[in-house]
N, C-alpha and C positions, 0 to 999 in steps of 0.2 A: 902471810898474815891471815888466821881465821879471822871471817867472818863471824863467827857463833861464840859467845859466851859462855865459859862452862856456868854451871849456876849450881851451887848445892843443894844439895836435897836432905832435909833431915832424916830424920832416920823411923821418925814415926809418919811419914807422909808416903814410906816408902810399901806400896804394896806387897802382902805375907807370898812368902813361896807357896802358898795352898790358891792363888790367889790367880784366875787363869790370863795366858799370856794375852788374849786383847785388853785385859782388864790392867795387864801390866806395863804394856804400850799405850793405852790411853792415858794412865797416871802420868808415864814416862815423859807424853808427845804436852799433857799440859803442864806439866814443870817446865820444859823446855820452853814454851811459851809466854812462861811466866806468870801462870794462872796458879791457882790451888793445885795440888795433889787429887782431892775429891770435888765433886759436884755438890755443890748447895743448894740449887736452886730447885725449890718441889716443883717447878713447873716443868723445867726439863727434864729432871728424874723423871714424872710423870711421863711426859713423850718418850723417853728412852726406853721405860716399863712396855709404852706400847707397841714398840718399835721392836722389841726383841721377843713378843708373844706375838709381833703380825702373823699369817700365815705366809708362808716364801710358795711362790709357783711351782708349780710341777708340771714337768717337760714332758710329754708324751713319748715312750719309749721307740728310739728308732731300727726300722729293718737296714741294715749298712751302716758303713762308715760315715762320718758325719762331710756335709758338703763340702 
């Protein structure tokens, strides 16, 4: 016996194949959830926006193989 519920997904909730695979996995992971397909909330959009224009660290290039 599953645990997991299948749940339907219409068909316009379902992200475009132009539409890239984490953008398709996060629709995916909030359906399964039970949540919306999209994000509605401007304030999280907002954090999300800044969250994907942070700057990522840069590791200083090493001489050898790593530890």
């Amino acid at each position: 016996m599953s645990i997991h519920n299948a749940t339907p997904i219409a068909a316009d909730s379902v992200p475009s194949s132009d539409a890239t695979l984490g953008a398709r996995l996060a629709a995916a992971s909030r359906c399964a959830q039970g949540f919306t397909s999209a994000v509605n909330d401007l304030a999280v959009l907002a954090e999300l926006r800044e969250l994907c224009i942070a700057p990522r660290p840069v590791i200083g290039k090493r001489d050898g193989p790593a530890p």
